[in-house]
ZAFI-692114 format. One record per atom (N, C-alpha, C, CB): x, y, z. Coordinates in steps of 0.05 Angstrom, whole numbers, plus 5000, padded with zeros to 4 digits. Glycine has a CB too. Layout:
XYZ
...
END
This chain:
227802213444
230502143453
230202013481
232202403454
231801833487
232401693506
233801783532
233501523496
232401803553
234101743583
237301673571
232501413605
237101503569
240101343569
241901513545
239600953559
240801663519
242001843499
242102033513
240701883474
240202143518
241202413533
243302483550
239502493546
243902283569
245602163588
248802143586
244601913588
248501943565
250302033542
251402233527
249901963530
250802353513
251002523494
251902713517
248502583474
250402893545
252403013568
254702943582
251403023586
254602703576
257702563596
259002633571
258102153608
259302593545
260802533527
262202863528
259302403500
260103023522
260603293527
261603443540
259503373527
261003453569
262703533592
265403373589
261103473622
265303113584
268603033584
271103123568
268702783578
268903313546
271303413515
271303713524
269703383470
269303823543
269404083555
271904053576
266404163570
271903823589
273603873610
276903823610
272403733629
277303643579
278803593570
282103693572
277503613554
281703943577
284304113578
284404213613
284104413553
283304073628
282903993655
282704283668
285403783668
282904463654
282404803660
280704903666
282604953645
278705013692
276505013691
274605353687
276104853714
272605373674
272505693660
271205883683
270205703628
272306043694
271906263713
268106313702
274806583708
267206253724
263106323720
262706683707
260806333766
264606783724
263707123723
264207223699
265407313743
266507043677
266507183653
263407183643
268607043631
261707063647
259307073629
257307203646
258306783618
255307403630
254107573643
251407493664
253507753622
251007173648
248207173662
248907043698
245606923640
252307033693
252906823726
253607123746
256906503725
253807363728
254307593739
251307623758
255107843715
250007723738
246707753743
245907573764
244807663715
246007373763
246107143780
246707213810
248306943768
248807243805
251007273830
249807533853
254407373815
249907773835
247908053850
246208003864
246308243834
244307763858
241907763866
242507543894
239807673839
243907353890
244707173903
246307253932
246107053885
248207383927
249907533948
247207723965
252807783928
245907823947
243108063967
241207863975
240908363946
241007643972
238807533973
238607253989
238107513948
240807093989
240806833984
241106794020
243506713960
239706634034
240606544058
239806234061
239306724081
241206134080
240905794090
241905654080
238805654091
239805484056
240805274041
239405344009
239904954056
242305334001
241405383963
242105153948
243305663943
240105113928
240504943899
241605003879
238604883886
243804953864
243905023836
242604793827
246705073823
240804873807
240404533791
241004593755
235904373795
243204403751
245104433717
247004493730
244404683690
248304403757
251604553763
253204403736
253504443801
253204303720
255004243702
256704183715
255704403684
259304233705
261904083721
263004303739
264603963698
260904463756
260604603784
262304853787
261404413806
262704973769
264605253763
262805333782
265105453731
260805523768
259605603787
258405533820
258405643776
257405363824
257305233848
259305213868
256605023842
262305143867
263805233869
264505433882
264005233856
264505603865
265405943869
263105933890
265206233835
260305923881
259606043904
259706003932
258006053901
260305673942
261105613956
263605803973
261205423947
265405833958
267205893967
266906173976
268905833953
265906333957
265206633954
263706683987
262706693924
261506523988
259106594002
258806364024
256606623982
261506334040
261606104060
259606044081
263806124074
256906304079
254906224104
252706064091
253406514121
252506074067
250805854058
251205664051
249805894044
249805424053
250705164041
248705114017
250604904065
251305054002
250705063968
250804753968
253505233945
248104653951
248404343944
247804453909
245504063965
248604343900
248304293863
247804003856
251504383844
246204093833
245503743819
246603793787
241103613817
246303513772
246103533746
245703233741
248603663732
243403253720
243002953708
245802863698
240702943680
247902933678
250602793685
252702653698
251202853684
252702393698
254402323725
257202533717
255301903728
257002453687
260502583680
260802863698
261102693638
259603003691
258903303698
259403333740
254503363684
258503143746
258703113769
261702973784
256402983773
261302783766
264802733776
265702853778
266602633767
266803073751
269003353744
268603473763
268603563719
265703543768
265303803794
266303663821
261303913800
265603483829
267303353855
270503353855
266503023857
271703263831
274303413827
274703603835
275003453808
274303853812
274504093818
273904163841
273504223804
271504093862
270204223885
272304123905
266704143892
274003873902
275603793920
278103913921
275703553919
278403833896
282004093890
282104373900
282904183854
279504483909
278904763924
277904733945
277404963911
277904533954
277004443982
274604693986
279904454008
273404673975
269804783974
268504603986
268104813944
266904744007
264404514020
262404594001
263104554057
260904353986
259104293979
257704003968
259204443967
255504013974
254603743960
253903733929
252003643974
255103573914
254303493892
253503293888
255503513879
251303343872
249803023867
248602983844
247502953884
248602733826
246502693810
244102673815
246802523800
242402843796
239602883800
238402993767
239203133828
235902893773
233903003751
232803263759
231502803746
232903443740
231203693736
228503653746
231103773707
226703373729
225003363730
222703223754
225303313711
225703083768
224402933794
226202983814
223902613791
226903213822
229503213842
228003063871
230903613849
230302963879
229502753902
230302943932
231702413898
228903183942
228903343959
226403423972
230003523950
224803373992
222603454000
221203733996
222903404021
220003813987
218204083983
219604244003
214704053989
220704513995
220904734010
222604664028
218604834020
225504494016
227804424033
229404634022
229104114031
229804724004
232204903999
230905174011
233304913963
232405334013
231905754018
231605893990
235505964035
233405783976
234005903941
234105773926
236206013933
233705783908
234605593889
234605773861
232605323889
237705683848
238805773814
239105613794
241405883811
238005653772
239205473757
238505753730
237605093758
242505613718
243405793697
243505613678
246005953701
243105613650
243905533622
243005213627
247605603615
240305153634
239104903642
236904843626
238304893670
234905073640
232305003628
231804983600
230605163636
234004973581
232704963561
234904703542
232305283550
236204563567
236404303558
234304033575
239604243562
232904193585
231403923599
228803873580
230203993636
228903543569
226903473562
223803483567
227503333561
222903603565
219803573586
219003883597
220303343620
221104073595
221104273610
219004463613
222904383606
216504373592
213704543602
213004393618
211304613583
212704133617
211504053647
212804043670
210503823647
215304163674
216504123695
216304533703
220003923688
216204723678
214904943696
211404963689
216705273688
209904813686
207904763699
207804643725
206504653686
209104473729
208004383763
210404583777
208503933774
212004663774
213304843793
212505073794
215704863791
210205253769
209205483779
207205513777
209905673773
205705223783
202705223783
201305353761
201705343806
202105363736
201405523714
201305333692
203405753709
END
């Protein structure tokens, strides 16, 4: 499959997700709960989500957890637009950006944290991307 299909086929998707312009609260689902525990005890400086999707979560945490600065990515431009919406209509500081999973454009050991929920197992390539990230 293609860069440019894949690409696709997410914009198309997030746009019929976002469709009813309503956006779905993160905490109903358990693993942004899990997430979150660890995040709130843990998380200082500058955090990554990478897969913010159309930035529910990212978002919230922003808002939740105002001493950190939350940047999120997602290969989707669609996904990223929505979330700049949404992140603006809540006047949330954060950066959103398009980015690859597989080549994020951030210097080594720039973020403090970094999360990523309901991702890794849409990224194409994703053994070689946790081979070079856990040296394994």
């Amino acid at each position: 499959m293609t860069t440019d299909k894949l690409e696709h086929d997410y914009d198309t998707w997030h746009h019929m997700m976002f469709a009813g312009g309503k956006p779905i609260d993160p905490l109903v689902f358990p693993w942004y709960n899990s997430a979150f525990a660890h995040i709130k005890q843990n998380a200082r400086g500058k955090l990554l989500e990478i897969g913010c999707g159309r930035g529910e979560f990212a978002v919230w945490l922003a808002r939740e957890l105002p001493e950190i600065n939350v940047t999120a990515v997602d290969f989707s431009p669609a996904a990223i637009g929505i979330a700049k919406h949404y992140a603006a209509a809540r006047r949330a500081k954060i950066l959103l950006l398009q980015d690859d999973a597989l080549g994020l454009g951030f210097p080594e050991n720039y973020f403090d944290y970094v999360v990523s929920c309901e991702c890794i197992e849409h990224v194409y390539g994703r053994d070689k991307w946790l081979r070079s990230s856990t040296g394994y």
